[in-house]
N, C-alpha and C positions, 0 to 999 in steps of 0.2 A: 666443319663436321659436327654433327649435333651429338649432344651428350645423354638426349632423351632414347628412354628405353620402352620397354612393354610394364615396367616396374612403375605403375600409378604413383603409389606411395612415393616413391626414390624422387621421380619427377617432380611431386608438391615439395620434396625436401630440398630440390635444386631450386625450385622457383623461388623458397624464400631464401635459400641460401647467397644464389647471384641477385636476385634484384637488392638487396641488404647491403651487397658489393657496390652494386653500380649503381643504386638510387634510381634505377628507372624499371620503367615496366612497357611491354611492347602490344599492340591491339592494331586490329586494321580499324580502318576508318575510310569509308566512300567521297566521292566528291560533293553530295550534298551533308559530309560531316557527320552522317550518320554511322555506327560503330557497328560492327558485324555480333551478329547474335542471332542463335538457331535456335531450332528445337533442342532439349533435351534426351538423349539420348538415354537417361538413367531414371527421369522422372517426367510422368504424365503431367501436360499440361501444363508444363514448366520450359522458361526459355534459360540461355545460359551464354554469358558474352565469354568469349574467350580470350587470353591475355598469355602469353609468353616472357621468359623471363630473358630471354636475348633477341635480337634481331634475326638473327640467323635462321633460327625454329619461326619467328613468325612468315619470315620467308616461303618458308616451305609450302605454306599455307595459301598463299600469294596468287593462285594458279586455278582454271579453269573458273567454276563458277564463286569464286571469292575475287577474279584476277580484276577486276573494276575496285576492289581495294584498295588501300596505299598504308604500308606499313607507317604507323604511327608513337614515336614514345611519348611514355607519358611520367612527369618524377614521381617516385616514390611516396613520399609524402602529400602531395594529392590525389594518388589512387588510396592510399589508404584511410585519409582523412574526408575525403568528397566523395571519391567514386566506388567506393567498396558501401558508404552511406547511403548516397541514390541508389545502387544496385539493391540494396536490400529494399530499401523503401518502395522498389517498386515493384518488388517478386523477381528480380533476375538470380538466376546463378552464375558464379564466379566458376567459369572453367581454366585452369591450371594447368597450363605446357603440356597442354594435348602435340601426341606424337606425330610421325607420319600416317599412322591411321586411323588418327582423328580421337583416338584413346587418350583420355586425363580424368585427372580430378575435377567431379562436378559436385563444386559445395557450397552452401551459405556464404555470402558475404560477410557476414559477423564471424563465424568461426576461422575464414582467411585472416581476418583482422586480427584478432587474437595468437594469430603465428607471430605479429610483428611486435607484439608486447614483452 
């Protein structure tokens, strides 16, 4: 049962809370490797990958036009050292345990990063 709510905020404070726990972090990823990332919902002209802090919640996600997917973890310490660095470097947003409707935190990769300091 998922622990995410309509409570954005709450949500970014679980994501760093469990991934901090388990050292991992969760994202779909297709079979040519490529990582799921959409438009931005919050800001024009901006794209933003989305990342879960349990397997469960990326599940959810898992279905209909994402279902060519395959749930992927990723440790801790290279999403924060490698891939929160590429996502900036290349203009993505870091989406944060978006709910069952698709509602989360869509933020800078540097300011993610700075949760884990």
């Amino acid at each position: 049962m998922t622990k995410l709510t309509s409570d954005i905020e709450a949500n970014l404070q679980l994501f760093v809370t469990e991934t901090k726990q388990n050292q991992v972090v969760w994202g779909l990823r297709n079979n040519d490797e490529d990582w799921l990332a959409c438009d931005s919902s919050e800001f024009e002209n901006s794209e933003v990958m989305p990342f879960w802090s349990n397997k469960e919640d990326a599940a959810i996600h898992n279905v209909e036009e994402w279902a060519e997917f395959e749930i992927y973890e990723i440790p801790l310490d290279v999403f924060v050292e490698d891939w929160l660095i590429t996502l900036a470097e290349d203009g993505v947003l870091a989406g944060v345990n978006w709910n069952e409707s698709l509602e989360g935190k869509e933020m800078e990769p540097s300011d993610l990063a700075k949760l884990y300091l």
